[in-house]
mmJSON file of the N, C-alpha and C atoms, coordinates in Angstrom:
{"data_MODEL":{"atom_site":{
"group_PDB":["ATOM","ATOM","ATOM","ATOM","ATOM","ATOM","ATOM","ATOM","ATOM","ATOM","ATOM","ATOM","ATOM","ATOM","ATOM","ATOM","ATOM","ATOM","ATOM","ATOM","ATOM","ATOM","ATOM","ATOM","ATOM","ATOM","ATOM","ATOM","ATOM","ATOM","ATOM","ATOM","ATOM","ATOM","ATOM","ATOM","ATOM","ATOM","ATOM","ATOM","ATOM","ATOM","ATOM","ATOM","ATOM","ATOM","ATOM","ATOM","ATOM","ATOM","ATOM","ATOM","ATOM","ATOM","ATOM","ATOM","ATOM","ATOM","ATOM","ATOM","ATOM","ATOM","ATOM","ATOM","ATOM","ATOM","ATOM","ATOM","ATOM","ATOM","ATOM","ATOM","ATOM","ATOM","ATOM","ATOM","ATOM","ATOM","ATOM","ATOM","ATOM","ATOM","ATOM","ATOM","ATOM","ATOM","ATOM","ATOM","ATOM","ATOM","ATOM","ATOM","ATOM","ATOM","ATOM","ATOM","ATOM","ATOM","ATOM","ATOM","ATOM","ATOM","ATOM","ATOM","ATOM"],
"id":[1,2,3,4,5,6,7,8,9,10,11,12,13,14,15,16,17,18,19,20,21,22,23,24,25,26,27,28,29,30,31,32,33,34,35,36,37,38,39,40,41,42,43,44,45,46,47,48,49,50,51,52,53,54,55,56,57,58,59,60,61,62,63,64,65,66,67,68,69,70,71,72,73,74,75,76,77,78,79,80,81,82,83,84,85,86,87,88,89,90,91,92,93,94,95,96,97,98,99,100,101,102,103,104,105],
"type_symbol":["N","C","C","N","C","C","N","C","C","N","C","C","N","C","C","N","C","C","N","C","C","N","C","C","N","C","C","N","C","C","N","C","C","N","C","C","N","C","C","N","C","C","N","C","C","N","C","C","N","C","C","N","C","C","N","C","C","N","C","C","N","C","C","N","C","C","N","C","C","N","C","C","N","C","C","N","C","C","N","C","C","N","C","C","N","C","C","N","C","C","N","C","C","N","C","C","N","C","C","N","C","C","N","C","C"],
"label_atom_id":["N","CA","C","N","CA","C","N","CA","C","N","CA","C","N","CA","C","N","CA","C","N","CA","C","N","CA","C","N","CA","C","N","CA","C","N","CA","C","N","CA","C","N","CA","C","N","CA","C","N","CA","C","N","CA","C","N","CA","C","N","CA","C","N","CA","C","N","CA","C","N","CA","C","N","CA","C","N","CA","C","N","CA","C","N","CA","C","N","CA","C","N","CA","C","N","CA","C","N","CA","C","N","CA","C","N","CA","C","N","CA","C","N","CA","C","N","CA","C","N","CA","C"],
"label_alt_id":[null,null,null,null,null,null,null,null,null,null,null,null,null,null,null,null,null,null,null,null,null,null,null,null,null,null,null,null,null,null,null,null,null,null,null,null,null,null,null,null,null,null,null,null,null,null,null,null,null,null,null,null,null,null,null,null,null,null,null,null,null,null,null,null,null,null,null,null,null,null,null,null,null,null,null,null,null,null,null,null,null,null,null,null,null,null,null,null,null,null,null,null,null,null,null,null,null,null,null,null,null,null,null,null,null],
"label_comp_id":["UNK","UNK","UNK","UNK","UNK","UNK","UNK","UNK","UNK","UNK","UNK","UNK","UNK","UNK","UNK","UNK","UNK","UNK","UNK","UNK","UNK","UNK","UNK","UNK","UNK","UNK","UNK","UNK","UNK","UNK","UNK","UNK","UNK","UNK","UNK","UNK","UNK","UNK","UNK","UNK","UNK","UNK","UNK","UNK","UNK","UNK","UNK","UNK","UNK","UNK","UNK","UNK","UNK","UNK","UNK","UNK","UNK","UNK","UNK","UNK","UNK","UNK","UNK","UNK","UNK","UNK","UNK","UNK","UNK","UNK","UNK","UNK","UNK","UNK","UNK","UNK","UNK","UNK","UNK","UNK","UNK","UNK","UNK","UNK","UNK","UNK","UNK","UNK","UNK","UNK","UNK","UNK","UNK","UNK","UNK","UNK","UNK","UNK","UNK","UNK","UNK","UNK","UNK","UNK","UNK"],
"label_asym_id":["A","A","A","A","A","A","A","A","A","A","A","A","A","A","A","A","A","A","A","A","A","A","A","A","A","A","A","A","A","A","A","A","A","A","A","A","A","A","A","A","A","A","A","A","A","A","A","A","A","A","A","A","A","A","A","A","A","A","A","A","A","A","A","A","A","A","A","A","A","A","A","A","A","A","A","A","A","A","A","A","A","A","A","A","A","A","A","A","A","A","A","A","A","A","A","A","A","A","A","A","A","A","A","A","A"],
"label_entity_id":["1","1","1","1","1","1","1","1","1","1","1","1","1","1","1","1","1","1","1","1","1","1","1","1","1","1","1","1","1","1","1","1","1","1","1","1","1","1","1","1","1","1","1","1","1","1","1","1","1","1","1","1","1","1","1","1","1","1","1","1","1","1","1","1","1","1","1","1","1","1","1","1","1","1","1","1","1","1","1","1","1","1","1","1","1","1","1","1","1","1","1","1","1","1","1","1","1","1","1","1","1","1","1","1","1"],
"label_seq_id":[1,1,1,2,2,2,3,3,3,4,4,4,5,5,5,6,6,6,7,7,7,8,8,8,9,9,9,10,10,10,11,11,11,12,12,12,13,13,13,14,14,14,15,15,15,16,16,16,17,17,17,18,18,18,19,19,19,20,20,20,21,21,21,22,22,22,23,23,23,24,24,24,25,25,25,26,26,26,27,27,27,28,28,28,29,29,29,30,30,30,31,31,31,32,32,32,33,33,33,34,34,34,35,35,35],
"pdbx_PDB_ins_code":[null,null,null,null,null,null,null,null,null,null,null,null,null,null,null,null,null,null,null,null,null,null,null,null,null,null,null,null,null,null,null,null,null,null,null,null,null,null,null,null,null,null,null,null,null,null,null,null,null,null,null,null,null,null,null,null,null,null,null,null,null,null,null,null,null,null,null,null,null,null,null,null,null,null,null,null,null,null,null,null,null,null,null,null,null,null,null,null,null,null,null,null,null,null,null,null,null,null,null,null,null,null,null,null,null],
"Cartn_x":[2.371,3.679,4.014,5.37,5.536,6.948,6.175,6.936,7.541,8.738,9.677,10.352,10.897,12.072,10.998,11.989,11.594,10.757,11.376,10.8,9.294,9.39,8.018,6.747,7.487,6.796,6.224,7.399,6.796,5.823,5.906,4.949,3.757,3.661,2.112,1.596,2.38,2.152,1.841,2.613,1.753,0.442,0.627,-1.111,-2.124,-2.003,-2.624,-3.255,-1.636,-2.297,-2.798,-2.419,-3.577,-4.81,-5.335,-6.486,-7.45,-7.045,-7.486,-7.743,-6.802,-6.872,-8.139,-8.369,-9.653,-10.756,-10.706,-12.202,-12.162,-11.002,-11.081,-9.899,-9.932,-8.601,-8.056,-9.09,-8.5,-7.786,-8.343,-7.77,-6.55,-6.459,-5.199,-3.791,-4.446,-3.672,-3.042,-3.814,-3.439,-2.543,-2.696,-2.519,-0.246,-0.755,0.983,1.7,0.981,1.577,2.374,1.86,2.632,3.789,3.633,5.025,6.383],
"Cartn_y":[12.41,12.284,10.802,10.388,9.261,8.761,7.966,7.62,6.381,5.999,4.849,4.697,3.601,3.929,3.124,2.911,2.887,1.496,0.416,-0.85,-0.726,0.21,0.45,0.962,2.158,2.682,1.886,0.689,-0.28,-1.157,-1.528,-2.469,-1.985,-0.802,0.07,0.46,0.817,0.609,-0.599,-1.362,-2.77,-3.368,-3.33,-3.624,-2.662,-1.284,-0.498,-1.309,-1.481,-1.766,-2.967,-4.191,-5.418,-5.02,-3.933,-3.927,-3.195,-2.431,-2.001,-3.08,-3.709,-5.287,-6.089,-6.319,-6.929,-6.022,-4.795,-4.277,-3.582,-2.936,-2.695,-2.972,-4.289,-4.862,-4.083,-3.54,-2.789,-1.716,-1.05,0.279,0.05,-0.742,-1.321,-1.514,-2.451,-2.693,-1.093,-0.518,0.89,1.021,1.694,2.017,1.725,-0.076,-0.427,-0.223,0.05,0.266,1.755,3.015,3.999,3.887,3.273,2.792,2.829],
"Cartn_z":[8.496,9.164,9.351,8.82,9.15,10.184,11.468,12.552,12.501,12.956,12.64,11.191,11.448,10.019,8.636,7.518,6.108,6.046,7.0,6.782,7.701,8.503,9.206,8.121,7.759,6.548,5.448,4.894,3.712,4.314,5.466,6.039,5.978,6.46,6.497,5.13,4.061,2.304,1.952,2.278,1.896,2.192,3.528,4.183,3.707,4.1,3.016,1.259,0.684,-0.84,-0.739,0.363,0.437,0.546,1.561,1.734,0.688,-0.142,-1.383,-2.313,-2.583,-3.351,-2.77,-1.38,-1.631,-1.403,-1.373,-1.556,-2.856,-3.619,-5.31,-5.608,-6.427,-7.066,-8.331,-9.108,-10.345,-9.774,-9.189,-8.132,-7.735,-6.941,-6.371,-7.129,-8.442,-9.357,-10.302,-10.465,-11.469,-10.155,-8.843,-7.942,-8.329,-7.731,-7.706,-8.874,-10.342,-11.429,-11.132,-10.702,-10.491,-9.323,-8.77,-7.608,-8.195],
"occupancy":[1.0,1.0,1.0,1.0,1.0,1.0,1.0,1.0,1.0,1.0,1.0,1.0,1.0,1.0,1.0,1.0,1.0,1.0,1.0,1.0,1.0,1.0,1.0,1.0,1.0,1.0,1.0,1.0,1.0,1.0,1.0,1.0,1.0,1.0,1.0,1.0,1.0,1.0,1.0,1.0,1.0,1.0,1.0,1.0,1.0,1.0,1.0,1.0,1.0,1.0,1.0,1.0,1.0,1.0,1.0,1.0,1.0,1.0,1.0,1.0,1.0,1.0,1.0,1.0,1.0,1.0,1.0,1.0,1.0,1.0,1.0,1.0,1.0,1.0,1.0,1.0,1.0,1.0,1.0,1.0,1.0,1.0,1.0,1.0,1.0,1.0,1.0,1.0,1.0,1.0,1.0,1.0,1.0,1.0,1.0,1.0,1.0,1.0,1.0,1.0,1.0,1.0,1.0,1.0,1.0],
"B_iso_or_equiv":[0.0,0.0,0.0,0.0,0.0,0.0,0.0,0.0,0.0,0.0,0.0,0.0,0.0,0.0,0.0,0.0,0.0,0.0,0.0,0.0,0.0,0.0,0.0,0.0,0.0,0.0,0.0,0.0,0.0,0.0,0.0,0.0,0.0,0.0,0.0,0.0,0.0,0.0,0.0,0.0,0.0,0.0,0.0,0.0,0.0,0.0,0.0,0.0,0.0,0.0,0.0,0.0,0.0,0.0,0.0,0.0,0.0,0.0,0.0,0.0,0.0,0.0,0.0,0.0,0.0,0.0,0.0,0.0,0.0,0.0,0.0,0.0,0.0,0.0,0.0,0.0,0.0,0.0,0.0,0.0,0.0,0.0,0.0,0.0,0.0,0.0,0.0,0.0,0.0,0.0,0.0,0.0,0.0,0.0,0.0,0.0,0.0,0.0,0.0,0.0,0.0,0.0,0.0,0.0,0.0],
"pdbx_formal_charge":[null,null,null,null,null,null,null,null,null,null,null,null,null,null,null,null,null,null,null,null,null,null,null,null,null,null,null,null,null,null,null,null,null,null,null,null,null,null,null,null,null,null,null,null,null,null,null,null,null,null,null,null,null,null,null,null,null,null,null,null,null,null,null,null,null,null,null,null,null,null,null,null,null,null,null,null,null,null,null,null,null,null,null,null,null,null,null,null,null,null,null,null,null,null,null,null,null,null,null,null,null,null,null,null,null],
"auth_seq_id":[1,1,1,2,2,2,3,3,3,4,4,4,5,5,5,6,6,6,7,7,7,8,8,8,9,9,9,10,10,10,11,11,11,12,12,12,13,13,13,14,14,14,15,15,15,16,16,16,17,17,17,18,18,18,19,19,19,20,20,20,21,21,21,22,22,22,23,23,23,24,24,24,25,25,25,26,26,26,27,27,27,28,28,28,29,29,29,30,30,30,31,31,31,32,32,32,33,33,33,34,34,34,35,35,35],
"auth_comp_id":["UNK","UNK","UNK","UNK","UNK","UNK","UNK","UNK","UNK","UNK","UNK","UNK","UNK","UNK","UNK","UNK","UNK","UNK","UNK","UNK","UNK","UNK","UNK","UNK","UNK","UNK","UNK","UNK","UNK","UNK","UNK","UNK","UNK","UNK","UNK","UNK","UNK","UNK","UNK","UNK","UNK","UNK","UNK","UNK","UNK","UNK","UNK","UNK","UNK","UNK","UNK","UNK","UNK","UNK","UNK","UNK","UNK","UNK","UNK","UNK","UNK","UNK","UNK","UNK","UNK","UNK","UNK","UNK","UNK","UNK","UNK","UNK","UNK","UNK","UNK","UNK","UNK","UNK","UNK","UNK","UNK","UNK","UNK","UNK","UNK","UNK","UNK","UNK","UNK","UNK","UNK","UNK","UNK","UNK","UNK","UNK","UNK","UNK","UNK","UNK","UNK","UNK","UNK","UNK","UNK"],
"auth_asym_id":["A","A","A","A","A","A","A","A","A","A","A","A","A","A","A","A","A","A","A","A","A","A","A","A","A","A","A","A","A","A","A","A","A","A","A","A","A","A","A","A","A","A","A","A","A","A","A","A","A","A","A","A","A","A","A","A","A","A","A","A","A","A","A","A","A","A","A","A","A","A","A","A","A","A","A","A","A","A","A","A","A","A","A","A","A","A","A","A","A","A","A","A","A","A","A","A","A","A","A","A","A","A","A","A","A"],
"auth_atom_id":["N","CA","C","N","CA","C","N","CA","C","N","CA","C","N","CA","C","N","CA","C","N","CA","C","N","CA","C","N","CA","C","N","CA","C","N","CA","C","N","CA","C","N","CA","C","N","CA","C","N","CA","C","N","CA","C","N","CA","C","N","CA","C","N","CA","C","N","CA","C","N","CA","C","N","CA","C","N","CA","C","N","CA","C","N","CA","C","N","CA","C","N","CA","C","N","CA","C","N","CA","C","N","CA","C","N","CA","C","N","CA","C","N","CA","C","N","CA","C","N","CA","C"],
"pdbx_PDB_model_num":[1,1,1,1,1,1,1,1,1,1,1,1,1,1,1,1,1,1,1,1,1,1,1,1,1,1,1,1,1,1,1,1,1,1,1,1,1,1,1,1,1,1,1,1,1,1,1,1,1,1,1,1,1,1,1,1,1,1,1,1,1,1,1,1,1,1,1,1,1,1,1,1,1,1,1,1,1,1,1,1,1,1,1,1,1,1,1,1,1,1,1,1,1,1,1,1,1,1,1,1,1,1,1,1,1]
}}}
């Protein structure tokens, strides 16, 4: 479930895909390619 609006939402996707990036960068990377 997601609470607050869209820019709340991208903020929490982003930090999310930072933190994948430094513990598996390939991951991460395939990851933002389907976005």
């Amino acid at each position: 479930e997601i609470d607050g609006d869209f820019d709340d939402y991208r903020k929490e996707l982003l930090d999310s895909l930072g933190e994948a990036m430094i513990h598996n960068p390939s991951a991460a990377a395939a990851a933002a390619t389907t976005i």
